[in-house]
MARDOMAR-512223 format. One record per residue (C-alpha): y, z, x; residue in three letters. Coordinates in Angstrom, 2 decimals. Each point is the difference from the previous one (the first is absolute). Layout:
BEGIN
ATOM        py        pz        px   vexdren
ATOM         Y         Z         X       Ala
...
END
This chain:
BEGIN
ATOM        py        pz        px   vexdren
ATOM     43.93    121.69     64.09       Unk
ATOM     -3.15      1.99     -0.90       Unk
ATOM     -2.74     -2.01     -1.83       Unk
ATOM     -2.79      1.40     -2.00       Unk
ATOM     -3.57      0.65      1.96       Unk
ATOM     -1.88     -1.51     -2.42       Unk
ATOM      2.14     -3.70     -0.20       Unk
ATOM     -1.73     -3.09      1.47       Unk
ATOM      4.13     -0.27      1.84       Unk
ATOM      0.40      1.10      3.60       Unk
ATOM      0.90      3.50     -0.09       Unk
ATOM      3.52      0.99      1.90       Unk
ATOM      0.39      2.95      2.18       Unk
ATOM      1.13      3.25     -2.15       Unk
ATOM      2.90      1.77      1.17       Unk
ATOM     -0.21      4.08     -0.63       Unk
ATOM      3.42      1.02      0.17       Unk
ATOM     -0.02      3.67     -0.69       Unk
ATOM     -0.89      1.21      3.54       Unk
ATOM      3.59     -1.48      0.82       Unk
ATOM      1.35      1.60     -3.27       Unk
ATOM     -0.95      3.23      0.89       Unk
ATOM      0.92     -0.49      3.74       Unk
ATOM      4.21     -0.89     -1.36       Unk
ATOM     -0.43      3.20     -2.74       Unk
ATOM     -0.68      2.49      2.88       Unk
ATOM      2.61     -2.01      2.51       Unk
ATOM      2.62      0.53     -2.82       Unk
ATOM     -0.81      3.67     -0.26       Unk
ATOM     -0.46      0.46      3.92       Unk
ATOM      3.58     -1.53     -0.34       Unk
ATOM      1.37      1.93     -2.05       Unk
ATOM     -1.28      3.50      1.39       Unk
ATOM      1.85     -1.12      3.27       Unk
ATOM      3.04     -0.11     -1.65       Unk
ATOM     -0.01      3.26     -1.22       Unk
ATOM     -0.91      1.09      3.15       Unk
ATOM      2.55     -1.74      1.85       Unk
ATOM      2.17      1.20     -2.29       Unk
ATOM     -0.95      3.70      0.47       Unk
ATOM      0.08     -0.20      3.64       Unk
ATOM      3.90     -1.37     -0.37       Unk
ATOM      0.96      2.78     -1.94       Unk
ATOM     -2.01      2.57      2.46       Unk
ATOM      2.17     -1.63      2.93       Unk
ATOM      2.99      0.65     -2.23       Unk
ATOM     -0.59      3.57     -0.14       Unk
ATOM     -0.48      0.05      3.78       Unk
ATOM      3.29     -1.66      0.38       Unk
ATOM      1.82      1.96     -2.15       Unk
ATOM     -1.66      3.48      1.44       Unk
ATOM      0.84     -1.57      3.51       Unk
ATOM      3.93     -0.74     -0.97       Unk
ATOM      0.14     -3.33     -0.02       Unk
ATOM      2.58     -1.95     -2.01       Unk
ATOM     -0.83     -2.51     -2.40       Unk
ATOM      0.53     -2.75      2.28       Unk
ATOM     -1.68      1.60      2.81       Unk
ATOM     -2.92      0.29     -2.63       Unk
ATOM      0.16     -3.57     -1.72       Unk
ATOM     -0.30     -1.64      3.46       Unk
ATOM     -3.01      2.05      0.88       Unk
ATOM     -1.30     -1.10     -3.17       Unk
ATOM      0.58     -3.56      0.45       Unk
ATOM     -1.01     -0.15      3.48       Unk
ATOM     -3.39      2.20     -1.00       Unk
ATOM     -1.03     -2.24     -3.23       Unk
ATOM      1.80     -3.41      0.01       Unk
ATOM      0.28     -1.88     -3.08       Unk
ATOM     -2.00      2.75     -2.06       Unk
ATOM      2.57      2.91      0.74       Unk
ATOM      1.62      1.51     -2.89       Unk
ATOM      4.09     -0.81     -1.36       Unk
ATOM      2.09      1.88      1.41       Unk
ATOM      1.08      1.49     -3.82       Unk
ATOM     -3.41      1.29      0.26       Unk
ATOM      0.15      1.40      3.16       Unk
ATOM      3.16      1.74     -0.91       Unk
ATOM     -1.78      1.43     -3.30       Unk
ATOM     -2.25      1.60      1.78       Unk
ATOM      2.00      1.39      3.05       Unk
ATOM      2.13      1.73     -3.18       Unk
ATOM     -3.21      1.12     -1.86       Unk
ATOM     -1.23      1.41      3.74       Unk
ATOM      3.58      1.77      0.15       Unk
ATOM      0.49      1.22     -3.64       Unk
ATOM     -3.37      1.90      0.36       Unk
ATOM     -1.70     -2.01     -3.11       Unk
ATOM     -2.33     -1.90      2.47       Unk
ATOM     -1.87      1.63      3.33       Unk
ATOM     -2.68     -1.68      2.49       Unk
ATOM     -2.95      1.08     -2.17       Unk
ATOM      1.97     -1.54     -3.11       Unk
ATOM      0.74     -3.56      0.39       Unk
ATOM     -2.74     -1.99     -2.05       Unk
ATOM      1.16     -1.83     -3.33       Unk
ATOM      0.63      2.40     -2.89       Unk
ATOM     -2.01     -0.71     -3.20       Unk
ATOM      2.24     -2.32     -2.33       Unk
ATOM     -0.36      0.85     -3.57       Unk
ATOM      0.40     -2.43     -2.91       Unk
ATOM     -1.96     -2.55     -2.12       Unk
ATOM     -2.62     -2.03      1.80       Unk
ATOM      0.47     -3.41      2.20       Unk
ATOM     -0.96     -1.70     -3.14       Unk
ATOM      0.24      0.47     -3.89       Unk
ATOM     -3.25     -2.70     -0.54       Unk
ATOM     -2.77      2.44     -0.70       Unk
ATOM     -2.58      0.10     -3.05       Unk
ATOM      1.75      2.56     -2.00       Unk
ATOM      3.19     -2.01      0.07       Unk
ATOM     -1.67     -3.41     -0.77       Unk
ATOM     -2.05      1.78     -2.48       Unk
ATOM      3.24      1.44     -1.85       Unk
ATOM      2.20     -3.59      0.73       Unk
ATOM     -2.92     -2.30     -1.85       Unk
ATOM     -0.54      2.85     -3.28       Unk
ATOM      3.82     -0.59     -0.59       Unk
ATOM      0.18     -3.36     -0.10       Unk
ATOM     -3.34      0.12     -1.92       Unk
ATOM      1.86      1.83     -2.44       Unk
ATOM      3.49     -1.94      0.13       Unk
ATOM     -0.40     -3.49      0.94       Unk
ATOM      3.48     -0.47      0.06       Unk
ATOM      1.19      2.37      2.23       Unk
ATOM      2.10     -0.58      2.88       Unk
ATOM     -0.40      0.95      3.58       Unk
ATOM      3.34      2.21     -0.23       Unk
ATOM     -1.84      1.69     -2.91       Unk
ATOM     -2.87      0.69      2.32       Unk
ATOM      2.41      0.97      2.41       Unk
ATOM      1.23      2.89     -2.02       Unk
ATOM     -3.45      0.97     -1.24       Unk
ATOM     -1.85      0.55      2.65       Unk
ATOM      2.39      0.52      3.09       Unk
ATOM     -1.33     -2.60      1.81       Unk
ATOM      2.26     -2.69      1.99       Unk
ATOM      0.47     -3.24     -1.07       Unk
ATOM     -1.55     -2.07      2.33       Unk
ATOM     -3.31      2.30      0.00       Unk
ATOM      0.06     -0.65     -3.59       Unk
ATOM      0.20     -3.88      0.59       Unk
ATOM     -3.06      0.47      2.37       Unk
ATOM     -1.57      1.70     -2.57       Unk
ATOM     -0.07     -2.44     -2.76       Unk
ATOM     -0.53     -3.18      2.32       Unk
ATOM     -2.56      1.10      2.65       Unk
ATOM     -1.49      3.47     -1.57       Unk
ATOM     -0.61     -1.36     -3.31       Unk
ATOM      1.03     -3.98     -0.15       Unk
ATOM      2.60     -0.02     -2.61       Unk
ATOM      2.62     -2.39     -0.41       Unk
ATOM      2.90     -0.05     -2.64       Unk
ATOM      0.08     -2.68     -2.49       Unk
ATOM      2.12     -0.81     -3.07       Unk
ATOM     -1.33     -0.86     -3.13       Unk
ATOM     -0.97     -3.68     -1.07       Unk
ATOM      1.54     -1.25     -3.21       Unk
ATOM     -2.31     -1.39     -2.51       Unk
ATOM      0.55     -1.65     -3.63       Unk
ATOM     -1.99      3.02     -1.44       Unk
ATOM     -1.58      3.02      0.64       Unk
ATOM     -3.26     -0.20     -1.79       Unk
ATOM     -2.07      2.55     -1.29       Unk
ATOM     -3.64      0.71     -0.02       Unk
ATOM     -1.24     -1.89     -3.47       Unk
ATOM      2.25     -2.84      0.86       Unk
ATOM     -1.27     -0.55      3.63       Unk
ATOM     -3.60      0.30     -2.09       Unk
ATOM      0.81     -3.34     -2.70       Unk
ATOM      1.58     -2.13      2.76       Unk
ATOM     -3.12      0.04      2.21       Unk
ATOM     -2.26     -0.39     -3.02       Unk
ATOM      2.48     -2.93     -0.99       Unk
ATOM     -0.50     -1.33      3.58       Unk
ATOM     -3.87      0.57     -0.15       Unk
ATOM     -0.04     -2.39     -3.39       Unk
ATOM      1.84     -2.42      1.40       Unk
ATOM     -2.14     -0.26      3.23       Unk
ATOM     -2.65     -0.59     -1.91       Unk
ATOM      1.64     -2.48     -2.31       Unk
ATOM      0.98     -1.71      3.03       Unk
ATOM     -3.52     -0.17      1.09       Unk
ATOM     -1.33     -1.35     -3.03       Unk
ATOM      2.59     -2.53     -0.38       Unk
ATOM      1.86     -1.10      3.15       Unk
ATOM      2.02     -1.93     -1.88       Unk
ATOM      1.33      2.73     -2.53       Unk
ATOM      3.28      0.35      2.74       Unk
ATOM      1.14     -3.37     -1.05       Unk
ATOM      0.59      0.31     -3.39       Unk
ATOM      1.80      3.68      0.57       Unk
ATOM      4.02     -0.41     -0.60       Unk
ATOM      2.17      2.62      0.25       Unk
ATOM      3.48      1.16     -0.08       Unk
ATOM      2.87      1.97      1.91       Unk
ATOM      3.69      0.96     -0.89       Unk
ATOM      2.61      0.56      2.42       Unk
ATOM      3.95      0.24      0.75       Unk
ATOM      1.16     -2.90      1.88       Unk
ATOM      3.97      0.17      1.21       Unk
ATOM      1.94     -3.01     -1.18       Unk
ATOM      0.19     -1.39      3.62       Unk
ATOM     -1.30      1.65      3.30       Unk
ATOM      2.62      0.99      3.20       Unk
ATOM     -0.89     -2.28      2.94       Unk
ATOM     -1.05      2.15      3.01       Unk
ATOM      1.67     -0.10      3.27       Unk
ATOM     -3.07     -1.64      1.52       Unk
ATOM     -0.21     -2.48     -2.51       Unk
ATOM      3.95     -1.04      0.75       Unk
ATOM     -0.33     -0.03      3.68       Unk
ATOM     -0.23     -3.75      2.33       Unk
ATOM      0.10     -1.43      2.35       Unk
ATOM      3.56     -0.08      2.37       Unk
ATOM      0.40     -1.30      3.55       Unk
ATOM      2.10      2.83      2.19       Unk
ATOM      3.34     -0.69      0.72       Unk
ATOM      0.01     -2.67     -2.71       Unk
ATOM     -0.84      0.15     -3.12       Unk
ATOM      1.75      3.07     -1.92       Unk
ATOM     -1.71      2.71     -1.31       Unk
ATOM     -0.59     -1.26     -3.77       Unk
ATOM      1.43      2.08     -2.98       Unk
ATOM     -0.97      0.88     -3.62       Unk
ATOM      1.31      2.15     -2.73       Unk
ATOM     -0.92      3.45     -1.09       Unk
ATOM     -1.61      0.31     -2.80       Unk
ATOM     -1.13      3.13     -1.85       Unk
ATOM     -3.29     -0.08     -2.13       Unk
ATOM     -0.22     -1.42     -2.87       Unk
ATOM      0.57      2.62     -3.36       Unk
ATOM     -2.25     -1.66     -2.49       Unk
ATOM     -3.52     -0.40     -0.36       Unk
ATOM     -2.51     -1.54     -2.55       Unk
ATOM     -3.76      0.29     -0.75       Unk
ATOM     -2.07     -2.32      1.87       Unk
ATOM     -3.65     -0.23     -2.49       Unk
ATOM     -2.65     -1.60      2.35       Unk
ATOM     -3.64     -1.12     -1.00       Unk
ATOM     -2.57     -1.04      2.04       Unk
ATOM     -3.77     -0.63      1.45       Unk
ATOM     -2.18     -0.25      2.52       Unk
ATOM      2.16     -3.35      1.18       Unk
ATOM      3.18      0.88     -0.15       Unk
ATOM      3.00      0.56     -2.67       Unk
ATOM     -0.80     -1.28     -3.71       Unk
ATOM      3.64      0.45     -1.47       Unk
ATOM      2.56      1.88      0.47       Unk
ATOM      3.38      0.76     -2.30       Unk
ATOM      2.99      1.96      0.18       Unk
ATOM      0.68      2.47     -2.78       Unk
ATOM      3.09     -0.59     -1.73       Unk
ATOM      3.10      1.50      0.84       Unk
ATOM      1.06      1.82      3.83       Unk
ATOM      0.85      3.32      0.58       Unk
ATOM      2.91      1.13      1.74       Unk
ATOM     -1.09      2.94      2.84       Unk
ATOM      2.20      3.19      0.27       Unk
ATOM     -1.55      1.39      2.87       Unk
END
């Protein structure tokens, strides 16, 4: 752990990493430029073999006995023996042909730029969508909107109302005159009732946790109850109350059957 020079603490021994960083960078590419030369000097020893006469056996065990565990399958041995044969590869001609097509990877700023201005215009579009727009795979897509630009896909909360501007406006000067009522008066809250409506079924379904007990194994039997559906009529429930608790409360007259 490095500490700061100018702390009162004893200060720990600071590591510098990067000379060894830079030491496994140019290993990995010293590594990897041996390969393709050990994999140009098995396809020059092909050519030899093959200009010499020797079957593919004859030149697989060469092979193997010359380079071990790094030699080439024999499929690829026997590609190149037929290339060597069929004229379309010579000694002078046996490094890697160019490989057209799209790049290793689809993550660059023009595509990020173009994923993030269509879901800045359409907040609701769908990966798919993107998909199709901008010919992009799906999973560099994902990448896109979690890592590139840290998006995530939520639904919508519900809420009672959707207010607008003026009405946001009067509840927080409501809420302002109140504070300060408050303040004035502490006790102004205690001599606030109020009152609430709501639909109350005529009797509530006990829940399967609520019906559960208590039974030793092997036993007691498992206990039984009957199925009931819910109940089909309601009635308004009119509910006043303070800072203590409910005042009074009253059912309105009358129930109402539910057809739903």
């Amino acid at each position: 752990m490095c500490n700061d020079r100018g702390s009162n603490e004893s200060v720990g021994t600071c590591i510098d990493f990067s000379p060894l960083w830079q030491c496994t960078c140019q290993l990995e590419v010293h590594l990897s430029v041996v390969k393709m030369k050990v994999k140009l000097l098995q396809r020059c020893c092909i050519w030899f073999s093959y200009a010499r006469g020797d079957t593919l056996q004859n030149c697989t065990a060469d092979l193997c006995l010359l380079f071990g565990a790094v030699v080439l399958t024999e499929r690829s041995i026997r590609s190149w023996r037929r290339s060597f044969r069929n004229g379309t590869r010579h000694k002078d001609n046996i490094s890697d042909k160019r490989k057209p097509g799209r790049p290793r990877s689809a993550r660059t700023d023009e595509s990020v730029t173009k994923v993030m201005s269509l879901v800045l215009d359409d907040r609701r579009i769908t990966i798919d969508q993107l998909h199709h727009e901008t010919d992009i795979s799906v999973g560099t897509i994902y990448k896109i909107l979690h890592k590139d630009l840290n998006m995530s896909r939520v639904a919508a909360k519900f809420v009672p109302k959707i207010l607008k501007p003026e009405e946001k406006t009067r509840r927080i000067a409501i809420c302002l005159e109140w504070i300060s009522e408050v303040q004035a008066d502490p006790t102004v809250i205690d001599r606030i009732i109020t009152g609430d409506e709501t639909w109350v079924w005529c009797y509530d379904l006990e829940t399967k946790k609520q019906s559960s007990q208590w039974i030793q194994s092997g036993v007691d039997a498992r206990p039984k109850k009957c199925l009931r559906g819910k109940s089909r009529q309601k009635a308004m429930l009119i509910l006043f109350f303070d800072s203590q608790g409910v005042v009074h409360y009253e059912y309105a007259r009358g129930t109402i059957t539910s057809t739903s």
